[in-house]
C-alpha angles and dihedrals in degrees: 000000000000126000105227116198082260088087115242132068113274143220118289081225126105115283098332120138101201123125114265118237101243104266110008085075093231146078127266093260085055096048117115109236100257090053093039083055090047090059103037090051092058087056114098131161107299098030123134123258119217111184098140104160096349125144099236120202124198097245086055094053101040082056095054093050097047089047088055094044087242088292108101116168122207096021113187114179102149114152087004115138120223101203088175131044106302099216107179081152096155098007117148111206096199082196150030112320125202126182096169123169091349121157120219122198109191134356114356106193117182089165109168100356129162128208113190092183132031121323115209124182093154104165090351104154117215104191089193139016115341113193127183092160115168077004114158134194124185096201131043121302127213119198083161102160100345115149117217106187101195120028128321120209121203101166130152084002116158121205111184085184141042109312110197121189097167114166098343118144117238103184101170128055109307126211140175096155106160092010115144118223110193092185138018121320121212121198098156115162089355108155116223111201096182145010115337118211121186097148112154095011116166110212119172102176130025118339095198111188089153108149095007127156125221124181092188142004127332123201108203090158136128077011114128129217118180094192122025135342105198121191098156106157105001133143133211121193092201132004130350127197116174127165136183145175127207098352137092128264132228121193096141100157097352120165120215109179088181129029124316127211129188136184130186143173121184091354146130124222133190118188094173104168097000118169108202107172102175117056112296128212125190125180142176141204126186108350105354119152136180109216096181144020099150113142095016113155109200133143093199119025111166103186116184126186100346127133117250105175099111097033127098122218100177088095098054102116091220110026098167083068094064117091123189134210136184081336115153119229137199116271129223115236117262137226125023117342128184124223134177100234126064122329103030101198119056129184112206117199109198131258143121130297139174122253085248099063081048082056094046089048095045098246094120131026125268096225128186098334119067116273109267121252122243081242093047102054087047087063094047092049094041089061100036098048082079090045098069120075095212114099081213102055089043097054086045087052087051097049097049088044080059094046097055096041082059097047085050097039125093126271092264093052097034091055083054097041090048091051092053088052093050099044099042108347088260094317087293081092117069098153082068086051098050092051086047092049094045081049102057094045096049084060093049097043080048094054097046085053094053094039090053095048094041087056089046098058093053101047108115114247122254120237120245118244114232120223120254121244 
């Protein structure tokens, strides 16, 4: 017998890693078959499973099962190799399970298992199909760097624990459609080489794709996730559809090479530095709100009721390819309000504005990004006044694109442009008009009044005529 720096004590045989019976000197695959039944009939339901290292053939396993009534209880199989089908289908493991760093040669089912412990297949490498479908582990489970070469089903799973897939590679068609996920959920840097399916996906803590990678198209909708979806950094070869609902959205830097399609209710969403090259489409329901879009680089960005109030648009590289409809936008105060530059008493009327030109006044704050320009927000409201689809928010855009265009214009321009504001609000104010113009009657109808009695009181008298006798 020989310790190897895997940790246990190995096989007498040549070259073999598994882990040696206690005094018969080798693992379970080298053992002659008096002392293989020895072992197997001590085994019972409960017992604990030792296959460390060890080359594990069907018939073995299948053995081993049988001999535990498919309920084992502490199963240890890190570094084993499976040369022939691995079928634990139905298996209970009454105990922690670790599959670390095994290789699987051909089909791994774990159809229907149940792991009342933990569950461990850190770097475990599935050269075929790997299914635990309607698989459930009470623990945590840990698929941390494994490599599945053909499709991995995760469907109808139910992990009552954390669940973590960070940076495994999953090169065949992926799905956890109906899983269940009762903590956080961590796919960081996971590689998707086909299709990815989580429709239906159930996720009540963190659901954590920053980083991931996905050849093709991903389906996150209708998926739900309560605390947190997280894509920062991602990338998608081909379609993406996501929704959420009460929870906040992360697509920082996200990369989108086909359509996206979001959906949210009750949700947040931030898309900072975003690059969607195929049409995108976002849309709310109840509260449903955007925070950022600075830096979002998208030919095509359809968003639908989704409040914007709080959200910036100067930074969006290519602003005349957003379209809005039914968004809610800031809204400037309304009534006299005093400053302390000239002139010291404004009246607001009130309309719709975008979150930048509250930057620009001082009533938010800039943030991270550097404050917008007077010329600048012109431009923006210039270009998004034919982006809305309300004739209301786009008379508002137009009026505070001619605002701005009078506080940066010459003196000239500015006295002209400042007259058109006081007399009708640049002619998108006819309320204005319509004062001025009462006004300017009741000064007429005043003068005429005051010019009539005036010529009344200086007219000479006229003399009585007395009657004849």
């Amino acid at each position: 017998m020989r310790t190897l720096d895997v940790g246990w004590v190995t096989c007498a045989f040549p070259d073999c890693a598994g882990v040696a019976q206690r005094s018969r000197g080798r693992c379970l695959a080298h053992l002659d078959s008096g002392g293989l039944d020895e072992v197997i009939g001590a085994l019972r339901p409960g017992s604990a499973v030792d296959l460390r290292g060890t080359l594990v053939e069907d018939a073995l396993l299948e053995r081993i099962l049988a001999a535990t009534g498919r309920r084992p209880g502490r199963a240890r199989f890190d570094r084993a190799v499976f040369s022939g089908p691995a079928l634990f289908n139905g298996v209970v493991f009454l105990a922690d399970a670790t599959f670390d760093r095994s290789v699987f040669h051909h089909l791994a089912s774990f159809l229907g298992t149940r792991f009342d412990g933990n569950a461990s297949f850190r770097e475990a490498r599935f050269a075929r199909e790997l299914s635990l479908h309607q698989v459930a582990v009470g623990g945590h489970a840990a698929f941390d760097r494994m490599t599945v070469g053909s499709d991995a089903l995760f469907s109808s799973a139910a992990f009552d624990r954390t669940a973590s897939f960070e940076s495994a590679d999953l090169q065949g068609f992926t799905t956890f459609d109906d899983a269940r996920f009762g903590r956080d959920a961590a796919f960081r840097g996971c590689r998707f080489g086909r299709a990815a399916s989580f429709r239906r996906t159930g996720f009540a803590g963190r659901a954590g794709f920053e980083a991931a990678r996905f050849a093709a198209a991903a389906y996150l909708a209708p998926a739900a996730a309560r605390r947190h979806l997280a894509l920062t950094d991602a990338q998608v070869g081909a379609r993406l559809v996501l929704s959420a609902e009460g929870c906040p959205v992360d697509l920082r830097r996200l990369s989108v090479a086909g359509p996206l399609t979001v959906r949210l209710r009750n949700a947040q969403a931030a898309l900072d530095g975003a690059s969607l090259r195929g049409p995108a489409a976002l849309t709310g329901q109840g509260s449903s709100r955007v925070t950022s879009l600075s830096g979002v680089d998208a030919a095509s960005l359809h968003l639908s009721g989704v409040d914007l109030s709080t959200c910036r648009l100067a930074d969006v590289r290519r602003p005349e390819g957003l379209r809005l409809t039914g968004c809610t936008f800031a809204r400037t105060p309304h009534g006299v309000r005093f400053a302390w530059r000239w002139p010291p008493l404004r009246w607001w009327s009130p309309r719709q504005a975008l979150a930048d030109e509250h930057v620009w006044r001082g009533w938010a704050q800039a943030g991270d990004g550097p404050p917008p320009t007077p010329h600048g927000l012109a431009v923006l409201y210039s270009r998004l006044r034919t982006a809305v689809d309300d004739q209301s928010t786009a008379a508002d855009f137009h009026f505070a694109a001619l605002e701005m265009r009078r506080i940066t214009s010459g003196p000239a321009r500015r006295w002209l442009l400042g007259l058109a504001w006081a007399l009708g609000g640049y002619g998108l104010r006819m309320g204005r008009a319509l004062v001025w113009s009462a006004v300017v009657t009741a000064l007429v109808a005043a003068g005429l009044l005051a010019s009539s009695a005036s010529h009344a009181a200086h007219r000479a008298p006229v003399p009585a005529v007395r009657p004849s006798r």
